[in-house]
N, C-alpha and C positions, 0 to 999 in steps of 0.2 A: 809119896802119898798121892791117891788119886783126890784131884780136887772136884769141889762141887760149887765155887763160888760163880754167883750171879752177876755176870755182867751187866746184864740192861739195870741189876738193882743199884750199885755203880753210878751209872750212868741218871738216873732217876736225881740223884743225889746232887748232880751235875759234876761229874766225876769222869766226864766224856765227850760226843758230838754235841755243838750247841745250834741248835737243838737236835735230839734224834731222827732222821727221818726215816720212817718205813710207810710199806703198802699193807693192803691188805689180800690174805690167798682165799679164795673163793672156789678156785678151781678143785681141789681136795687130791693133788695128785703130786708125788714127791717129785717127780722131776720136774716140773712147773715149779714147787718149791725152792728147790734147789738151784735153777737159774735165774729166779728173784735175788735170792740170797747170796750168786757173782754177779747184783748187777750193782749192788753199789746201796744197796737200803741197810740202813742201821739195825731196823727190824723187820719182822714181821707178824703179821696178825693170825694164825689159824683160827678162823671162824667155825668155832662148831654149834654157835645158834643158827646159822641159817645155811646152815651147808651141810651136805649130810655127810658127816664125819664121826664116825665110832671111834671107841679109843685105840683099837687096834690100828687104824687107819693114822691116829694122831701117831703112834709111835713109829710109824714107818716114814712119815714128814719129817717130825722130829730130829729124825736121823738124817735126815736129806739135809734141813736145813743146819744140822752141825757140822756138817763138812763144808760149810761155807762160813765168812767173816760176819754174816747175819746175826742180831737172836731172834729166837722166839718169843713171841706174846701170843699165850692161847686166851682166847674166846670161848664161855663156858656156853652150853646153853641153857643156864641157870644156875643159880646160886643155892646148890642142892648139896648136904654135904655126900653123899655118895659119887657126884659127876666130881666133885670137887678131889674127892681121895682117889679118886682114878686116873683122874689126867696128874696130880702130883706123880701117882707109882710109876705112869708110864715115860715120866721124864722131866713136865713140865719144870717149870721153876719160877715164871709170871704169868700170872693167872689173872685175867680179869672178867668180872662176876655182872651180867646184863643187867639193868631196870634196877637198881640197888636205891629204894626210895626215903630209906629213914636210917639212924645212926644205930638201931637195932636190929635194921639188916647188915649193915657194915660189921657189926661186930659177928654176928651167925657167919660171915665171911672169914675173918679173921680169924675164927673157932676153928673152920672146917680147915681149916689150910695151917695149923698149927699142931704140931704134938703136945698132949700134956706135957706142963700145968697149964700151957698159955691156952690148949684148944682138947679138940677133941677129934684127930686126925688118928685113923687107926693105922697099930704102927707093923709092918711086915718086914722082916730082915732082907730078900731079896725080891729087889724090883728092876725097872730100870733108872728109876728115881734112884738109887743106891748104888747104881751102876754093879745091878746086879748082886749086891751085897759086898761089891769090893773097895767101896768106899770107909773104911773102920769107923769114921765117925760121923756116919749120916746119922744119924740118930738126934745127936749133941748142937750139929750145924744145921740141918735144915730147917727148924723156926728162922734162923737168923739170914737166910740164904732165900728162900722163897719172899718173893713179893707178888704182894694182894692189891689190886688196881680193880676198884669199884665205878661204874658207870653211870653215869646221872643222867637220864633222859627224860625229865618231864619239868615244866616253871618248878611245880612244889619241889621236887630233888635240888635242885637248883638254889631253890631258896632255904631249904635245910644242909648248904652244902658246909657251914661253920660249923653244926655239930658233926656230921657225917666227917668231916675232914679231924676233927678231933678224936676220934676212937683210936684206939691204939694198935697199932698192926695195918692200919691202912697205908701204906706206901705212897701212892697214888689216885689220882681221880681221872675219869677220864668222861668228855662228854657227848653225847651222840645225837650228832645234830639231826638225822635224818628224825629219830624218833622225836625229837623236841618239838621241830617244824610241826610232825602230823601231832602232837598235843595241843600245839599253840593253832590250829585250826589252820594250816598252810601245809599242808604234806606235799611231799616231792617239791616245797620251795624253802630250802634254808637259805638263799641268798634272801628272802622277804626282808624290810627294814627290822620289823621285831624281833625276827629271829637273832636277825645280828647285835642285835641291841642287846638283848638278853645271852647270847654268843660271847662277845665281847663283858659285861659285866659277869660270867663265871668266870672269867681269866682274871679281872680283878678281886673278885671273890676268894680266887684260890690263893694269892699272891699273900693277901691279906691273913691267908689261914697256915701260910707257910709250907704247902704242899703242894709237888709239883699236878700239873693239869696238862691233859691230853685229847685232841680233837681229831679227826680225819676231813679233811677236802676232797671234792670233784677233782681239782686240776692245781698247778700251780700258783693261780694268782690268787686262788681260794686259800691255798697254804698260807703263801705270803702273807696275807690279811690277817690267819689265824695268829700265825706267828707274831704279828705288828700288834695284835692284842693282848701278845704274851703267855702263848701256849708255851710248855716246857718240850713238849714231844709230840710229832704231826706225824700222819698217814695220808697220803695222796691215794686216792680211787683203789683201784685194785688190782691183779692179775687180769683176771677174767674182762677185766673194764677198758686195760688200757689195752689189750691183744685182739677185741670189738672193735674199738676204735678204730686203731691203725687199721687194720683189716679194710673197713669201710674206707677209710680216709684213701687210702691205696685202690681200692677199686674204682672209689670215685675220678682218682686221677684219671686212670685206663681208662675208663668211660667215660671221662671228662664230664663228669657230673659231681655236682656237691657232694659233699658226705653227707647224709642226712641229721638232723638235731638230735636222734635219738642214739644216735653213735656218741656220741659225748658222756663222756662218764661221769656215772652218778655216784650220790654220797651217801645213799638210802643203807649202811651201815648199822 
């Protein structure tokens, strides 16, 4: 029987890496993919809010990054039920939905990424979500196989994150510091004390509501700190962030000049 079971969903559970770590791809090109995916990350992020990624494009990634020990975590670029029924067909299986502000969007979430009775996901016999139709019981198993990871980016998300976190079908939470900062009136500065503060109190937020919670960092020490707050599953910079970096950092040497500050990778996610 060909399977269709979700490993990061799994792992969400704590069934796995503790914690997961992945990056995010930015670059939108499978073999950049796929050599993320042997370098050693638990996940990864296909970003198709801010990267220009069609779904055609998502299912040729898709495929990069399954030939590697990676998973996948797609980035919608909205929580739309049509983007949502398309990136399912074309393979996905973790899905998570941008700017998800009330537990009424949470559940439109859960709807679209569900086949009746539980939603309203329309159902097609062969995709690559169904591995083509050769899966016999995609039908039966993917409500229970798909996991929906809602992102909270602004105080008020944050502080509706007990209801939000209780809709049913929501797997995960995940929170997105870059957008939080530029709410809380500091863009391009999440390390600001506030941010942290309020940073740090969604991880106790989540703990409290019994669901795990997901952040990304600039760099490592930034992880670390997430983690010490009790993130369940972290993303460090990105493809595109850390192959700038080095780039600079390595010229600098040759030129015996600094890497400049703007080479350091950002969390604007």
């Amino acid at each position: 029987m060909i399977s269709i079971e979700n490993r990061f969903k799994g792992w969400l559970k704590g069934q796995g890496p503790k914690p997961p770590l992945g990056t995010w791809l930015m670059a939108a090109a499978p073999a950049t993919a796929e050599a993320m995916g042997y370098s050693g990350f638990d996940f990864l992020v296909v970003d198709m809010e801010h990267v220009p990624i069609e779904v055609s494009d998502l299912a040729h990634i898709l495929r990069a990054i399954g030939c590697t020990p990676a998973d996948a975590v797609v980035r919608l670029a909205w929580n739309d039920q049509v983007l949502v029924k398309r990136v399912l067909d074309a393979g996905a299986q973790t899905i998570m939905l941008p700017f998800v502000q009330t537990a009424e969007e949470a559940r439109q979430a859960v709807a679209f990424a569900k086949y009746p009775p539980e939603g309203v996901r329309g159902v097609a016999a062969v995709h690559r979500g169904s591995r083509f139709g050769r899966a016999a019981d995609y039908l039966k198993q993917a409500n229970d196989q798909i996991a929906v990871i809602v992102q909270l980016e602004t105080p008020e998300a944050i502080e509706r994150m007990p209801e939000i976190a209780a809709v049913p079908g929501i797997d995960a939470l995940f929170v997105g510091p870059g957008d939080l900062a530029a709410a809380m009136g500091h863009i391009g500065n999440i390390a600001h004390a506030d941010v942290q503060a309020l940073i740090e109190k969604a991880a106790k937020m989540a703990r409290e509501a019994g669901k795990p919670v997901g952040i990304v960092g600039p760099n490592p020490d930034m992880v670390r700190r997430f983690i010490g707050y009790g993130y369940s599953y972290v993303a460090v910079a990105s493809d595109i962030a850390m192959m700038t970096s080095r780039a600079s950092e390595w010229l600098g040497a040759l030129r015996d000049e600094a890497a400049p500050a703007s080479a350091a990778p950002a969390a604007a996610y």
